[in-house]
N, C-alpha and C positions, 0 to 999 in steps of 0.2 A: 222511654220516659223513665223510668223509677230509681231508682236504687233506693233506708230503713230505720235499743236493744238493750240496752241492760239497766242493772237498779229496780225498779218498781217497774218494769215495760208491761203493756198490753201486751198480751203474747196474743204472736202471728202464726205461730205455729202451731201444728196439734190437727187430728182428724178435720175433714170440711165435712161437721155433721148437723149445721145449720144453714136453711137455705138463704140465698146471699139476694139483697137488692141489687141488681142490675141497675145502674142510674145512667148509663151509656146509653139507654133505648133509643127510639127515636127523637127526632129534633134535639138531640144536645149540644148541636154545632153550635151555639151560637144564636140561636134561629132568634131568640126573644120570647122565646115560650117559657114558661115553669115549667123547672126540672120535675119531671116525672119518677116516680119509682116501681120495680112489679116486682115481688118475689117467685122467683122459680126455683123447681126443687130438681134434683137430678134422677135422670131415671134407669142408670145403672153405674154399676161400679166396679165392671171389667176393664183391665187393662187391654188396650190396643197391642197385640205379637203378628204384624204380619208377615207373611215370606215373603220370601224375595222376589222380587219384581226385575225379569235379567235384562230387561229396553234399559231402566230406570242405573241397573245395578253397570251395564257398560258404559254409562256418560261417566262413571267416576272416575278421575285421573289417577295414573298407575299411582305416584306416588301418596295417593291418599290410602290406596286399596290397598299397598303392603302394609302399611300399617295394624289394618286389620281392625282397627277400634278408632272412632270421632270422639275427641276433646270436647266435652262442649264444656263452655264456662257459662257459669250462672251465679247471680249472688241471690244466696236463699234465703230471704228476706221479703218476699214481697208477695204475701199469700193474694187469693190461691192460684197464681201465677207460677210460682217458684219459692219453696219455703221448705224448712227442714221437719221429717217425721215425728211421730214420738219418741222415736230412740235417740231422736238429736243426732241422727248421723247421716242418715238417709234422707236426700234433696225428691221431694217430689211435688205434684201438680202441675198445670196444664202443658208448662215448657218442657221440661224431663221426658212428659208421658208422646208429645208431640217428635222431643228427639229420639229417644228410643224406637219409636214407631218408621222413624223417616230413614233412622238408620235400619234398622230390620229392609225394607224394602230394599237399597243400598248394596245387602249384603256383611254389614260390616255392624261389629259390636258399638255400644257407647258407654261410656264412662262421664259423671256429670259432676263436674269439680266445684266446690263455691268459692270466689271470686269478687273481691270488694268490685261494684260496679265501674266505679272510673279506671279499673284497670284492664278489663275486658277488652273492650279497641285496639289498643296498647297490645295489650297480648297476643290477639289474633295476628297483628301487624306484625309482632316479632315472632311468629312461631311455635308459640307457647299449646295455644287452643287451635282447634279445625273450625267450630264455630262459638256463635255467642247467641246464647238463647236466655236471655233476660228481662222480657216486655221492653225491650230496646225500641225506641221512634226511630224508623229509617228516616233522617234528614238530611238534605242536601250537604251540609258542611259534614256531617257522617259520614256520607259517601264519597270524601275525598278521602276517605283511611282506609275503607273498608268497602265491600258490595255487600247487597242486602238481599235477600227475597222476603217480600211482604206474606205475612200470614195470619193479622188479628189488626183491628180497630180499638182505637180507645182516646176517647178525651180525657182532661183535667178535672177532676171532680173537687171541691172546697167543704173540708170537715172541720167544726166547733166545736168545744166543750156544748155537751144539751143545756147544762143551765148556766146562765148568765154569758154563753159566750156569744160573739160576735158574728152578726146576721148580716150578711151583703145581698141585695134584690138582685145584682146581675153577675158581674164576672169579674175581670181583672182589673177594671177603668176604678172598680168600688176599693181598692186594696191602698190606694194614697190616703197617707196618713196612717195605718194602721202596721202590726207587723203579720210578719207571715214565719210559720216553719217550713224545711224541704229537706230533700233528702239531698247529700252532695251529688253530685255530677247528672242532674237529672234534668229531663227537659222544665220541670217545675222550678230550679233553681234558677235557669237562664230567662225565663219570662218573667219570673218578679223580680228577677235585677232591672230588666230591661223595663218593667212596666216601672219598676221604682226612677229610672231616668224619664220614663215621659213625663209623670208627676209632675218631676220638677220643671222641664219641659215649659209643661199647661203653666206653671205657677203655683201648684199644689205641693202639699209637701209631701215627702217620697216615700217607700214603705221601707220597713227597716224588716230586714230578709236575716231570719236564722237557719243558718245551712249544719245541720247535723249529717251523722255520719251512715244514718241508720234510718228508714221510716220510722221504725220502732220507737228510735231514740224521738224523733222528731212531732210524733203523737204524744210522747212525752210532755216534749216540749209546750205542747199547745196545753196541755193538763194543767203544768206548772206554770202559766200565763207566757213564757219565754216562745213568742206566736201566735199570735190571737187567733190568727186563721192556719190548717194546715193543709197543704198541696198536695194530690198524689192523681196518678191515672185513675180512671173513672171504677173499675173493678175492684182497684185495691181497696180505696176509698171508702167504699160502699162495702167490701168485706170489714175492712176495719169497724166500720160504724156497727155491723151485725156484731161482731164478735167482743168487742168493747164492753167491759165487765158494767152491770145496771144498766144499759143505756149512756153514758159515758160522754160517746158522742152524736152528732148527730150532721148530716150536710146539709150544704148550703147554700146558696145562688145556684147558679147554672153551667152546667159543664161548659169547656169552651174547644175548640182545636181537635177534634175528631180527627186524628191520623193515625198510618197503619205500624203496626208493631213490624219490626225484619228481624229473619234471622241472619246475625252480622259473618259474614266469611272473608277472608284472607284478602284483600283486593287479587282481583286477575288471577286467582290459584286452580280456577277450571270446575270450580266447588259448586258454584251456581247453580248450573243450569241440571245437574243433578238433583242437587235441592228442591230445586222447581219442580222437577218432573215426579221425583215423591212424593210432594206436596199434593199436588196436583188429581195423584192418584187417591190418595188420604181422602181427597174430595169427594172422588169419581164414587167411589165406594163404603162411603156412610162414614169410615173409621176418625175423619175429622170432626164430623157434627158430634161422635159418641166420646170424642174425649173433653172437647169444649161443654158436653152437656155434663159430663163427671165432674168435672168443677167449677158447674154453676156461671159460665162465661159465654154461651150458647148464641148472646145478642152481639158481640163481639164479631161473630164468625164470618168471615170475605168467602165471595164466588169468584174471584179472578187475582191470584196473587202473581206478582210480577219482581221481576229482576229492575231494583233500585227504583222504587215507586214513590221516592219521596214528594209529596207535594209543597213541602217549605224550606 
């Protein structure tokens, strides 16, 4: 799902030293329920350094292992997921800290590069990156570029300006007529195109979809009216709206499309099933619930992540 910044932007980056609504909780599928909010607070702030794990460290294919260090690309843009320090130089939260962790097990260094989002796939595909850890949705047309192993949930959450902006009771069906901002190459981009065709479809009239380049830019966008509504996965969304200078903004309707975040690897490179068994162990052993709980994403978190789990 996501991809984000400059001018006047909300800044997304900076310490996570407020605790964040979680609006993914339960029933946000879709169910018909009002959306709920809880705040949770984190309860520690160690980094995950495990050793190596030698079951986990022999499935990795020779030609990954000389390398000796994982590529991961990420666009740092989309707290507290993935978003730049205060030194503006260093990428960190829950992706970085999850990749680092999975390579430590691995045997092998990481290095975490930032990465306009639509260009991630693309790169993995050519060689560039080992994986792509971006709050990426494993989806079916995804996984004709790339293999995935799933490792977090999260739906679409809908944020407004707090005052005077625009209020929808339900979810997507509510967006004809009205516009939307997004971030480019996101799964939020491709459902208000696509809900702006039913629209017209029903006879209604369609939504008029501002694709920026940035979340950032694109919360922007919904400030300066250029968006009535803005798009993002359920986490961001809900960080945004905590961290949004006075209250700013605030969300809205009901999440919708609860599906799993992948971590994107190489199609067929052997990368997988490593991955998996990392993962897995991050499980087995506390060290996933403690990095998910560092930044505040802990309702997110899967018991059974699988190789290409896309369900749409």
């Amino acid at each position: 799902m996501r991809a984000m910044q400059r001018r006047t932007t909300p800044s997304l980056a900076g310490p996570v030293a407020l605790a964040i609504v979680v609006a993914f909780a339960a029933g946000c599928g879709g169910s018909g329920k009002k959306s709920s909010s809880t705040t949770t607070k984190a309860t520690t702030r160690t980094s995950v350094t495990p050793s190596v794990d030698r079951t986990v460290a022999a499935l990795v294919p020779a030609a990954v292992k000389s390398k000796g260090t994982l590529t991961v690309a990420s666009f740092a843009h989309y707290a507290p997921n993935e978003f730049f320090g205060s030194d503006g130089k260093t990428i960190q939260g829950m992706d970085p800290d999850l990749a680092k962790a999975l390579a430590g097990l691995m045997g092998l260094k990481v290095r975490v590069v930032n990465a306009p989002f639509s260009t991630i796939i693309p790169g993995l595909s050519g060689g560039k990156y080992d994986l792509g850890m971006s709050s990426i949705t494993d989806t079916k047309q995804r996984e004709k570029s790339v293999d995935f192993v799933t490792y977090f949930k999260a739906g679409t959450s809908f944020y407004t300006n707090a005052t005077g902006g625009l209020v929808i009771q339900g979810a997507l069906a509510d967006l004809c007529g009205n516009s939307v901002a997004v971030a480019r190459g996101t799964t939020q981009q491709r459902d208000a195109l696509a809900q702006s065709a039913s629209c017209k479809a029903g006879g209604k009239p369609g939504v008029k979809v501002f694709v920026y380049p940035s979340l950032s830019r694109a919360s922007l966008g919904v400030s300066r009216g250029r968006g009535r509504i803005g798009m993002a996965d359920s986490p961001v969304a809900a960080y945004l709206v905590v961290k949004s200078a006075s209250g700013h903004f605030k969300l809205t309707g009901t999440p919708y499309n609860v599906a799993p975040y992948g971590i994107a690897i190489p199609k067929g490179n052997g990368m997988a099933k490593p991955v998996l068994a990392a993962l897995k162990v991050l499980m087995a052993d506390g060290s996933y619930n403690t990095i998910l709980t560092r930044w505040y994403v802990l309702s997110g978190g899967i018991a059974n992540p699988r190789i290409n789990g896309a369900i749409y």
